[in-house]
mmCIF file as gemmi writes it, N, C-alpha and C atoms, coordinates in Angstrom:
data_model
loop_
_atom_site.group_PDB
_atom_site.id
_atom_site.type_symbol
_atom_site.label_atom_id
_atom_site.label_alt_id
_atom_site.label_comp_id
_atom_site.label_asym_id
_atom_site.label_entity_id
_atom_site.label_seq_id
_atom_site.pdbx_PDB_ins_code
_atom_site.Cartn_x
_atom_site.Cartn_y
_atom_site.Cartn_z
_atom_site.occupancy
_atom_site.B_iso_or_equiv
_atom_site.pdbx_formal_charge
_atom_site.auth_seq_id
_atom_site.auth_asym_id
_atom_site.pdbx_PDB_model_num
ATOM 1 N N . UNK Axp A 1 ? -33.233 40.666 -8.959 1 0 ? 1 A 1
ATOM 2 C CA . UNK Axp A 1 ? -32.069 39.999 -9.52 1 0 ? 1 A 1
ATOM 3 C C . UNK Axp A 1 ? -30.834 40.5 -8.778 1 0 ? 1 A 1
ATOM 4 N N . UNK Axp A 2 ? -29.88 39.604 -8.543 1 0 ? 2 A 1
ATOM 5 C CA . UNK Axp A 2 ? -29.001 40.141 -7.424 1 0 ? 2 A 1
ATOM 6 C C . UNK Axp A 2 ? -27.785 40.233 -8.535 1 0 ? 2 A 1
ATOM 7 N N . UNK Axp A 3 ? -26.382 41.029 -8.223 1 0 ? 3 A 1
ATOM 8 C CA . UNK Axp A 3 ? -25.491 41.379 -8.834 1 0 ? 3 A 1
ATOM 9 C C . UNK Axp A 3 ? -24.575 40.285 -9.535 1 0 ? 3 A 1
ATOM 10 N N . UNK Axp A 4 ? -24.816 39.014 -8.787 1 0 ? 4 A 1
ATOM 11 C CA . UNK Axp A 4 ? -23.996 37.935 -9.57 1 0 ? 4 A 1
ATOM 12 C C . UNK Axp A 4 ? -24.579 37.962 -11.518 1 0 ? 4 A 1
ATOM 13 N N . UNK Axp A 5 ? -25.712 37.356 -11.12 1 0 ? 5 A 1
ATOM 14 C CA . UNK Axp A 5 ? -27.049 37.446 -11.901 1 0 ? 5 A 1
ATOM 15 C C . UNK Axp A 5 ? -27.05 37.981 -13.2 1 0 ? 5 A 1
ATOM 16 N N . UNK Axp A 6 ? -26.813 39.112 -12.538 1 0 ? 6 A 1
ATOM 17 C CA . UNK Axp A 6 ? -26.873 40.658 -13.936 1 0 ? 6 A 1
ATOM 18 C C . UNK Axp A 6 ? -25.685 40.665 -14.59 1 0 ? 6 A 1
ATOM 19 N N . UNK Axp A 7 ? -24.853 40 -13.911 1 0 ? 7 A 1
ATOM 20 C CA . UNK Axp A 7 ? -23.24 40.195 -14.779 1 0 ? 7 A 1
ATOM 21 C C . UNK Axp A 7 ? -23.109 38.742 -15.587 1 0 ? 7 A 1
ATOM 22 N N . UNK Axp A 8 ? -23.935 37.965 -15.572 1 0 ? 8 A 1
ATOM 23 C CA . UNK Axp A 8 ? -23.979 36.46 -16.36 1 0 ? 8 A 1
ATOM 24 C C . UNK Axp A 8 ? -23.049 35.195 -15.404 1 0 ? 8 A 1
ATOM 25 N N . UNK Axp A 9 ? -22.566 35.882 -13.986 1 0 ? 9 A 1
ATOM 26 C CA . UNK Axp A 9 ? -22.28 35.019 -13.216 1 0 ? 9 A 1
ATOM 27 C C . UNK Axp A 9 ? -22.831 34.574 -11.986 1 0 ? 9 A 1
ATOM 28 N N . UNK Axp A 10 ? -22.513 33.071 -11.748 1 0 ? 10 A 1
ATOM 29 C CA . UNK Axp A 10 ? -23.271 32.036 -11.003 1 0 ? 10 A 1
ATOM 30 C C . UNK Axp A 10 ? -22.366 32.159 -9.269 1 0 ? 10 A 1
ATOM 31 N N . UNK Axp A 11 ? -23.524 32.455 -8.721 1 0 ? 11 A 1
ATOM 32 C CA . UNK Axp A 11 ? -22.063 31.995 -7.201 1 0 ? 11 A 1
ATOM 33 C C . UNK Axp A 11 ? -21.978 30.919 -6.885 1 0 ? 11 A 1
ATOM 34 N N . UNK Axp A 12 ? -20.802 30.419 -6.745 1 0 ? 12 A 1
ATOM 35 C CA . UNK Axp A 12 ? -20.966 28.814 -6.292 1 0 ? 12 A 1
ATOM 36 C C . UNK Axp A 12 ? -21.17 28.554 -5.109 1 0 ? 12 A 1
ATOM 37 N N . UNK Axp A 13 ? -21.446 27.381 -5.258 1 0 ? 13 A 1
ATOM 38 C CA . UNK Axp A 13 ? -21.882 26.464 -3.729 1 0 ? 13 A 1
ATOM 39 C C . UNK Axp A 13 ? -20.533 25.994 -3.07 1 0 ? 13 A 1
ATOM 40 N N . UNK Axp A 14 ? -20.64 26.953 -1.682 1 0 ? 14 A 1
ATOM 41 C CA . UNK Axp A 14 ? -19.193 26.844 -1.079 1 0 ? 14 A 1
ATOM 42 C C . UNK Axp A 14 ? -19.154 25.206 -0.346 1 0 ? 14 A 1
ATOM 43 N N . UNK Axp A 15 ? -20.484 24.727 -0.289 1 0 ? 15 A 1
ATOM 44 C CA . UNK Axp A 15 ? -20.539 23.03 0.54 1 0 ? 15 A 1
ATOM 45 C C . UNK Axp A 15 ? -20.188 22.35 -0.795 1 0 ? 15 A 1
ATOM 46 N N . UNK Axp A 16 ? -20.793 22.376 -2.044 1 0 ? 16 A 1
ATOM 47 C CA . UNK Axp A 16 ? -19.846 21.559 -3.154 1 0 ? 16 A 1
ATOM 48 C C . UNK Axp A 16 ? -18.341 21.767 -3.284 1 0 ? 16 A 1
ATOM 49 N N . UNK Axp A 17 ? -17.606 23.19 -3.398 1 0 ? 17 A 1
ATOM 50 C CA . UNK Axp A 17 ? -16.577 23.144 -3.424 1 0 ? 17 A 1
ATOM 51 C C . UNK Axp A 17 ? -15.743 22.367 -2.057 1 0 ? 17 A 1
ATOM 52 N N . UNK Axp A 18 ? -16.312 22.708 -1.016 1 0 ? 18 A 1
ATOM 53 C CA . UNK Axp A 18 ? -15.641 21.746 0.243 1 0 ? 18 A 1
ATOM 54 C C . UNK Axp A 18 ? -15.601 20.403 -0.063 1 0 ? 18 A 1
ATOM 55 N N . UNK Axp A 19 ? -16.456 19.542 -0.704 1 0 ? 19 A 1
ATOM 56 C CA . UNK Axp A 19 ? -17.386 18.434 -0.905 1 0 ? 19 A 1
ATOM 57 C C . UNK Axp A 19 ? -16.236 17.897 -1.711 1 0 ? 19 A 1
ATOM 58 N N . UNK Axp A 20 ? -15.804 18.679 -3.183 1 0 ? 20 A 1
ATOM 59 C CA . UNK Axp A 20 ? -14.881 18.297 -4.205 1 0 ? 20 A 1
ATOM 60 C C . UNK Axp A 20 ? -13.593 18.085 -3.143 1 0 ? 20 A 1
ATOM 61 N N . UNK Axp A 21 ? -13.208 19.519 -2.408 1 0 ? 21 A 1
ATOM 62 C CA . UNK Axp A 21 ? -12.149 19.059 -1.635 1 0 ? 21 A 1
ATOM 63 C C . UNK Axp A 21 ? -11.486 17.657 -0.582 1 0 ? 21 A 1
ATOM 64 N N . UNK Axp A 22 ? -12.414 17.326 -0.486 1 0 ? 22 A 1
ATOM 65 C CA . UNK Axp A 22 ? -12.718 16.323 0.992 1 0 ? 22 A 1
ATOM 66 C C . UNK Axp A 22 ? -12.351 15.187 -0.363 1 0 ? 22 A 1
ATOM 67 N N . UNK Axp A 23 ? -13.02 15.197 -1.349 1 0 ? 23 A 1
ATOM 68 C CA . UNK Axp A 23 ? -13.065 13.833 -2.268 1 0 ? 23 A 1
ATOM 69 C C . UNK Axp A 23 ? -11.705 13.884 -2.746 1 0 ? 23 A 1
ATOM 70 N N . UNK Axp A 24 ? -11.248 14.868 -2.998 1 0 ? 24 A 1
ATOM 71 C CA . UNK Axp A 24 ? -9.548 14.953 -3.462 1 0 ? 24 A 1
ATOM 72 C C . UNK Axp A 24 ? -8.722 14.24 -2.527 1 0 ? 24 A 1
ATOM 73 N N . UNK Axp A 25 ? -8.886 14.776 -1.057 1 0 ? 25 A 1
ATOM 74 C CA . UNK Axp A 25 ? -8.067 14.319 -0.035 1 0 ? 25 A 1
ATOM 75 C C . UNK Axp A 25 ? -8.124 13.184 0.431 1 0 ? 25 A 1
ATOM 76 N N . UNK Axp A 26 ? -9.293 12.767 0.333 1 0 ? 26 A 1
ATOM 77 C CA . UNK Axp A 26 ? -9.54 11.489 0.527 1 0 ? 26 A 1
ATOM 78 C C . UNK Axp A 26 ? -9.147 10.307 -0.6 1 0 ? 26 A 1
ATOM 79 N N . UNK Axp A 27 ? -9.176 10.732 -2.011 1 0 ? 27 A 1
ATOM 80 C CA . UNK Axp A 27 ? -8.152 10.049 -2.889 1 0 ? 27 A 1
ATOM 81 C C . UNK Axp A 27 ? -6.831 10.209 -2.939 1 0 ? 27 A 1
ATOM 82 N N . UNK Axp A 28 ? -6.661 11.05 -2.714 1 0 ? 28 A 1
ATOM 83 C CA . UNK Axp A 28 ? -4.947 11.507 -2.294 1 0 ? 28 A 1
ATOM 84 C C . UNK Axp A 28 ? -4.564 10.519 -1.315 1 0 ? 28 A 1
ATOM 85 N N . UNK Axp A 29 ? -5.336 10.405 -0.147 1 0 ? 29 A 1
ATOM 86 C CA . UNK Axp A 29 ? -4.73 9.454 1.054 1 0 ? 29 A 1
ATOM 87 C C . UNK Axp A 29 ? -4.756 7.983 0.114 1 0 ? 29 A 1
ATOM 88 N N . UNK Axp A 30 ? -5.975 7.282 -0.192 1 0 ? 30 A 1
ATOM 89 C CA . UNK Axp A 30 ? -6.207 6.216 -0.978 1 0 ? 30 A 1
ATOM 90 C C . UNK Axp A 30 ? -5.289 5.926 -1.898 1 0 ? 30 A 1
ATOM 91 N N . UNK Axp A 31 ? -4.67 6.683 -2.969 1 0 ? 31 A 1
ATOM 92 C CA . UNK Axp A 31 ? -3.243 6.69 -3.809 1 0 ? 31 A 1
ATOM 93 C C . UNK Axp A 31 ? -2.069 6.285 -2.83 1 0 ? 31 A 1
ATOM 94 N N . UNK Axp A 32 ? -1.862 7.219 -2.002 1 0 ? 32 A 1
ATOM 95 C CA . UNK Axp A 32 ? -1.133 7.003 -1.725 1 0 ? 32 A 1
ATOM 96 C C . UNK Axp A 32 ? -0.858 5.623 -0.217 1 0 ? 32 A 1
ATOM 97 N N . UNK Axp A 33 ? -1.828 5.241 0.093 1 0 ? 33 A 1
ATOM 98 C CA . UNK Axp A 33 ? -1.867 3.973 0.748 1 0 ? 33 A 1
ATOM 99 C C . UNK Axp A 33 ? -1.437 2.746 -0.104 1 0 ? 33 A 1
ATOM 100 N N . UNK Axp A 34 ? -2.532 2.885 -1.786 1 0 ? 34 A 1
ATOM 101 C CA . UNK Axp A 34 ? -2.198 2.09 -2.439 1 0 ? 34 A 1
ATOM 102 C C . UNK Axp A 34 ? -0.808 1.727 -2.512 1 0 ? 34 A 1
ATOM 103 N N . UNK Axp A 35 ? 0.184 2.902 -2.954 1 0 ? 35 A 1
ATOM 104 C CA . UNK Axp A 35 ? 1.802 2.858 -3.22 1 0 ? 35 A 1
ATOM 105 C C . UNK Axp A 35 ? 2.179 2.2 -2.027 1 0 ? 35 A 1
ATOM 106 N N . UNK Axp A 36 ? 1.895 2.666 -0.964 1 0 ? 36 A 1
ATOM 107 C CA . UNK Axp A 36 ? 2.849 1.735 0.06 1 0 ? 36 A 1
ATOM 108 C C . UNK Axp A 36 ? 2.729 0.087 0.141 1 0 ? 36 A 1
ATOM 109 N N . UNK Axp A 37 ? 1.329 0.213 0.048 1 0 ? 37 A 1
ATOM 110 C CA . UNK Axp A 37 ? 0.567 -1.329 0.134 1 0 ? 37 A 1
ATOM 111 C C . UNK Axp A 37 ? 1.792 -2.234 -1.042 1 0 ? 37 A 1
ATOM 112 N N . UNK Axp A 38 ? 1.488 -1.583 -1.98 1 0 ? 38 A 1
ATOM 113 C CA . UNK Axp A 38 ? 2.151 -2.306 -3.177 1 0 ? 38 A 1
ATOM 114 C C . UNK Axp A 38 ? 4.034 -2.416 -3.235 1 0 ? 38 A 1
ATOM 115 N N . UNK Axp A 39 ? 4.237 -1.13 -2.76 1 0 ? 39 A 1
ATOM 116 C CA . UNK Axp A 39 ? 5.657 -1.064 -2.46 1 0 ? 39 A 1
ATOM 117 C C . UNK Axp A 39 ? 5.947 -2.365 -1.341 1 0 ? 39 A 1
ATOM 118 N N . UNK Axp A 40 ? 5.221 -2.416 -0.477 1 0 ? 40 A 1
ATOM 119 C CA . UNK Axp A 40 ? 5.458 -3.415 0.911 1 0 ? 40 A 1
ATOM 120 C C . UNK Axp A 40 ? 5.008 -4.743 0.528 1 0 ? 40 A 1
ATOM 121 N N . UNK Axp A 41 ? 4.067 -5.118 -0.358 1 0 ? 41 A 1
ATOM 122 C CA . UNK Axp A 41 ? 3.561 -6.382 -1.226 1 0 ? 41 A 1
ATOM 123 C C . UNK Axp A 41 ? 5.086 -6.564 -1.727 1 0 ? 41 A 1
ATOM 124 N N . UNK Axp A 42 ? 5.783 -6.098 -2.709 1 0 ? 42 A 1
ATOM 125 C CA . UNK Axp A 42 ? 6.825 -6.262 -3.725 1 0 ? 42 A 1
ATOM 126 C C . UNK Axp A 42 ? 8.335 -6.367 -2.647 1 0 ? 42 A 1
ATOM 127 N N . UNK Axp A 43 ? 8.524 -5.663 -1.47 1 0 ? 43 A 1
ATOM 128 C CA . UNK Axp A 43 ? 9.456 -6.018 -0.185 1 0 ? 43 A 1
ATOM 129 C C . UNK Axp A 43 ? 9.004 -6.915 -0.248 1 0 ? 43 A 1
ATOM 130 N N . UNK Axp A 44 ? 8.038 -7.675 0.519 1 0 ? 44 A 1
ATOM 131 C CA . UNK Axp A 44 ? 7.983 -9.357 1.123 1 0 ? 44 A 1
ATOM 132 C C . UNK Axp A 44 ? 7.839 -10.014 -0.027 1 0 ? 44 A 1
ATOM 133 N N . UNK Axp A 45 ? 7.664 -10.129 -1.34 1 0 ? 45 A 1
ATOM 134 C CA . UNK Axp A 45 ? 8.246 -11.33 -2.477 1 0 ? 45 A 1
ATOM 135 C C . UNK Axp A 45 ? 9.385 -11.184 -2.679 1 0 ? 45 A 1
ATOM 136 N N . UNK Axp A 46 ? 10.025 -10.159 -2.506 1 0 ? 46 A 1
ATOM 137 C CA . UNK Axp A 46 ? 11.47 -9.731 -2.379 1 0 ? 46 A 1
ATOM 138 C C . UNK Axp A 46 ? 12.244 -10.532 -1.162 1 0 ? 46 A 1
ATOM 139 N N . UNK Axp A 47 ? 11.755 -10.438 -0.121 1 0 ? 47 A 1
ATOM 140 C CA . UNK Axp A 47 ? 11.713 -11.373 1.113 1 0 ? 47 A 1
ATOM 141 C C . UNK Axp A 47 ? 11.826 -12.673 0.94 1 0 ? 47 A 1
ATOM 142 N N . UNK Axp A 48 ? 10.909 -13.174 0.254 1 0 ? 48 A 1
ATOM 143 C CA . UNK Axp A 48 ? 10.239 -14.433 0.51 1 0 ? 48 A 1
ATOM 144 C C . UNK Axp A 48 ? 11.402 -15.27 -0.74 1 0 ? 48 A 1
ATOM 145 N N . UNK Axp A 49 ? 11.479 -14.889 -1.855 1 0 ? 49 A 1
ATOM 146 C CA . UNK Axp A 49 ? 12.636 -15.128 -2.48 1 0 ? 49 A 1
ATOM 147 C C . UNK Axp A 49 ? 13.786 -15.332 -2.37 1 0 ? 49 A 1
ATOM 148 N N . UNK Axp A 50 ? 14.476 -14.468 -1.8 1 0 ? 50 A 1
ATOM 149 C CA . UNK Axp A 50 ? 15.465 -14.581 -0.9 1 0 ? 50 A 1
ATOM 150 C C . UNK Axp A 50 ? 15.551 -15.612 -0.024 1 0 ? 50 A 1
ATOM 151 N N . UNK Axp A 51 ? 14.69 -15.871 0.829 1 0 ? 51 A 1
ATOM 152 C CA . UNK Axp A 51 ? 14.258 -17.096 1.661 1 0 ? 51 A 1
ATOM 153 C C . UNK Axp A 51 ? 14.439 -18.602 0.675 1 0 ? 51 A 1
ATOM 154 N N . UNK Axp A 52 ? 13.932 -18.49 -0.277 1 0 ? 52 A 1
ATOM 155 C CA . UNK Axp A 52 ? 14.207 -19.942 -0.817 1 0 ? 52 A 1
ATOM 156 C C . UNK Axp A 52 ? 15.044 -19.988 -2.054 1 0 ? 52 A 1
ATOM 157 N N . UNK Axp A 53 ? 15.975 -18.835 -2.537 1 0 ? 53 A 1
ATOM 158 C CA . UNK Axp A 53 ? 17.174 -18.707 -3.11 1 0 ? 53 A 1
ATOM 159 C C . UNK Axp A 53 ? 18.383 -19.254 -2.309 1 0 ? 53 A 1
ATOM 160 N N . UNK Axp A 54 ? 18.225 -18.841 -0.601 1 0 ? 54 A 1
ATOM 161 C CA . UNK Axp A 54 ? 19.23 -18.96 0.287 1 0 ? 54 A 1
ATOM 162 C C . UNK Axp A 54 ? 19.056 -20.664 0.64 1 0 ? 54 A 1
ATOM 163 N N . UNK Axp A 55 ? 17.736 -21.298 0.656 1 0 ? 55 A 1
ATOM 164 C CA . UNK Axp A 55 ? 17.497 -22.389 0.97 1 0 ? 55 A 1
ATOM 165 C C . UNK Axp A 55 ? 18.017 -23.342 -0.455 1 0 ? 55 A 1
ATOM 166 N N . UNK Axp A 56 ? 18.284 -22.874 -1.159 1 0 ? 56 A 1
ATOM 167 C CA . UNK Axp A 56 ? 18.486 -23.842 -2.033 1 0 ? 56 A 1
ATOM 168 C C . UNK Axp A 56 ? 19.903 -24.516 -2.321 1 0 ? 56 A 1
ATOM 169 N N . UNK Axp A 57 ? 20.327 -23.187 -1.523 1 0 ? 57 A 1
ATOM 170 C CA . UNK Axp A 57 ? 22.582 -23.686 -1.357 1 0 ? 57 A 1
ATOM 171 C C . UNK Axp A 57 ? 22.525 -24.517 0.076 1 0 ? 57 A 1
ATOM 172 N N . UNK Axp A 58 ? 21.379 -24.798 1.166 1 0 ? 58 A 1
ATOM 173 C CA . UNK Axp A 58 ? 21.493 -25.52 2.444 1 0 ? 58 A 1
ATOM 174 C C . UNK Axp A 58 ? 21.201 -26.892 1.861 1 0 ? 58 A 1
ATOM 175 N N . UNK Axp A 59 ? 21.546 -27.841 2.697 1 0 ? 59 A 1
ATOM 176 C CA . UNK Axp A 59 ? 20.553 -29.092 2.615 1 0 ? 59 A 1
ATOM 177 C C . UNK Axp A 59 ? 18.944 -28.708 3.513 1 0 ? 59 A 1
ATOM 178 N N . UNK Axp A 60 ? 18.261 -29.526 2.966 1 0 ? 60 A 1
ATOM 179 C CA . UNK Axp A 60 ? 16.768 -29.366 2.521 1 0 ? 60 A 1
ATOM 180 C C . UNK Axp A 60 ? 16.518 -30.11 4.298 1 0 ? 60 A 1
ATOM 181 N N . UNK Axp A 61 ? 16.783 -30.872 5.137 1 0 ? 61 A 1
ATOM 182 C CA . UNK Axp A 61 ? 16.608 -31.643 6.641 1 0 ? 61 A 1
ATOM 183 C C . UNK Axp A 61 ? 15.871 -30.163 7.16 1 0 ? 61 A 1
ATOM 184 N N . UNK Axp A 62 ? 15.269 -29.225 7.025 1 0 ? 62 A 1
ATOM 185 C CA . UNK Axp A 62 ? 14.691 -28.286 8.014 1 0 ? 62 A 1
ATOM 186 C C . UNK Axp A 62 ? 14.215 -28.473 9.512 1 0 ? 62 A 1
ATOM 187 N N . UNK Axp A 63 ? 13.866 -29.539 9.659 1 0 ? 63 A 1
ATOM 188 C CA . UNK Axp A 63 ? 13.558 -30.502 10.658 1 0 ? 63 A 1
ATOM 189 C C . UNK Axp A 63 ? 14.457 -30.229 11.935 1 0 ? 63 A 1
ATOM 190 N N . UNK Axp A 64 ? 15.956 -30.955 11.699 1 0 ? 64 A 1
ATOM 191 C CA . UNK Axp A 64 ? 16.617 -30.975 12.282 1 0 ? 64 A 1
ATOM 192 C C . UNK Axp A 64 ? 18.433 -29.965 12.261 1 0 ? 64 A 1
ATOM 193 N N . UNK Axp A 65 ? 17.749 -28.41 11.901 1 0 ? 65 A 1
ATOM 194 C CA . UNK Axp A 65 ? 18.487 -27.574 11.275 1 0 ? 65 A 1
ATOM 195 C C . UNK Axp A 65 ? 18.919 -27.687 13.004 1 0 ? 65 A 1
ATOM 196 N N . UNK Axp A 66 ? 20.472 -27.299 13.137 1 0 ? 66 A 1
ATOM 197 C CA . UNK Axp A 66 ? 21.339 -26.876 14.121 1 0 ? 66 A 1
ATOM 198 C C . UNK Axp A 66 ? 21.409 -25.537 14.917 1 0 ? 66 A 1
ATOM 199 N N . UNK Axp A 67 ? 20.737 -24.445 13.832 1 0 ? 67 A 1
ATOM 200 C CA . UNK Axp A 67 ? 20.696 -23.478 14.404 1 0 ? 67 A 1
ATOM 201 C C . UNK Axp A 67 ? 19.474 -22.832 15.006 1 0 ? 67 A 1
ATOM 202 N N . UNK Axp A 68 ? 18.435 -23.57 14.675 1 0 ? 68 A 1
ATOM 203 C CA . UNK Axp A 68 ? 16.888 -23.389 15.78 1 0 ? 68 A 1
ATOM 204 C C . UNK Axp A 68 ? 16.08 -23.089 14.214 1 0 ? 68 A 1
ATOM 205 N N . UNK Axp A 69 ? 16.307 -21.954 13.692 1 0 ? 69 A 1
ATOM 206 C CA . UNK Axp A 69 ? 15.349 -21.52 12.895 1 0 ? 69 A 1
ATOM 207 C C . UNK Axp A 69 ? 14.821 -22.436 11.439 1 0 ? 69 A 1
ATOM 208 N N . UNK Axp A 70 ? 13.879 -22.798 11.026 1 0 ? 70 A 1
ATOM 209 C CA . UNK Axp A 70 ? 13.679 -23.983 10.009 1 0 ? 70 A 1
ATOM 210 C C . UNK Axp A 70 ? 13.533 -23 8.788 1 0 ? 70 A 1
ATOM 211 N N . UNK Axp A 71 ? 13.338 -23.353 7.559 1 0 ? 71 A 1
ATOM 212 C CA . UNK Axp A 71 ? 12.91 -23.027 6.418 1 0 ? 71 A 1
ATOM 213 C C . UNK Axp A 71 ? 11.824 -22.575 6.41 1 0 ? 71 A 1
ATOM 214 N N . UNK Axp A 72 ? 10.861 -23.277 6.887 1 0 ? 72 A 1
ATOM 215 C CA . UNK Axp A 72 ? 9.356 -23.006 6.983 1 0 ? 72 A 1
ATOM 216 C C . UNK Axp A 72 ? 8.923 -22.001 8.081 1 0 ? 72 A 1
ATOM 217 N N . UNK Axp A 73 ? 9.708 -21.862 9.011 1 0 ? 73 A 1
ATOM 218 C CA . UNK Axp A 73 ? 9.571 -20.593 9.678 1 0 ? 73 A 1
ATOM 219 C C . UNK Axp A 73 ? 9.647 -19.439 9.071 1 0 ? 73 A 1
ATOM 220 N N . UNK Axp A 74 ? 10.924 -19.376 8.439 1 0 ? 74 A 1
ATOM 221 C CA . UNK Axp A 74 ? 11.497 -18.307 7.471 1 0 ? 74 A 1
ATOM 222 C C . UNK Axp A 74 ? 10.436 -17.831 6.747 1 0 ? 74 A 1
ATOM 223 N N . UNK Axp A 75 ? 9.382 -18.709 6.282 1 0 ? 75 A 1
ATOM 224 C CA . UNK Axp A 75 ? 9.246 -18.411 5.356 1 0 ? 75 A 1
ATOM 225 C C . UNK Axp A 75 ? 7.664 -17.787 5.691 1 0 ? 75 A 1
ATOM 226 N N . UNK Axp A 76 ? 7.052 -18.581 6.795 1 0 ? 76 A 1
ATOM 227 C CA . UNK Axp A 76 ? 5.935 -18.261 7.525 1 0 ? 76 A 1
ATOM 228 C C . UNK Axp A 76 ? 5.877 -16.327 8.38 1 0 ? 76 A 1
ATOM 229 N N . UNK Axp A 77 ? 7.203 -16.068 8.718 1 0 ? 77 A 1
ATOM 230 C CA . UNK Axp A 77 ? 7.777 -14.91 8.856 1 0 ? 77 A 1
ATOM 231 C C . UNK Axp A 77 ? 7.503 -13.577 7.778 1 0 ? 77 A 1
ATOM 232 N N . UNK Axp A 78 ? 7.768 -14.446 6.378 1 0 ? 78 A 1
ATOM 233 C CA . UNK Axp A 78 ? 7.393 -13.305 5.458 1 0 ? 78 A 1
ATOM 234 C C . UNK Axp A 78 ? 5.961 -13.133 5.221 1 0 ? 78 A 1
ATOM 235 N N . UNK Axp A 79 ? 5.541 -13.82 5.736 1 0 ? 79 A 1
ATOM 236 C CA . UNK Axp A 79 ? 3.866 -13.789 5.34 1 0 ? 79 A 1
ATOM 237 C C . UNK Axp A 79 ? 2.787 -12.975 6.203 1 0 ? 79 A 1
């Protein structure tokens, strides 16, 4: 019987504790991808809104807009 043993304690498994670690970090990255993902989802409806808030004080001719860029570009841009 070795000294862990005799004292009523277990030695742990240093590849599980690495194992737990790696799974932490690897959810840690995953969290925090999520936030950006979602932060950058909520920018471009933020975007894209804007885009047809601003279109709604122009006349609607996108076609033959004067300054090159159409509505539907604009809006193909946020996507």
């Amino acid at each position: 019987m070795d000294d862990a043993s005799r004292h009523g304690r277990e030695e742990s498994d240093p590849s599980a504790s690495a194992s737990a670690s790696a799974s932490s970090t690897v959810r840690g990255r995953l969290a925090a991808d999520r936030a950006d993902t979602v932060a950058r989802l909520a920018a471009l409806g933020r975007d894209f809104d804007g885009i047809v808030a601003a279109n709604a004080l122009v006349a609607v001719d996108d076609e033959h807009d004067p300054e090159g860029g159409t509505t539907r570009r604009g809006r193909r841009d946020v996507r």
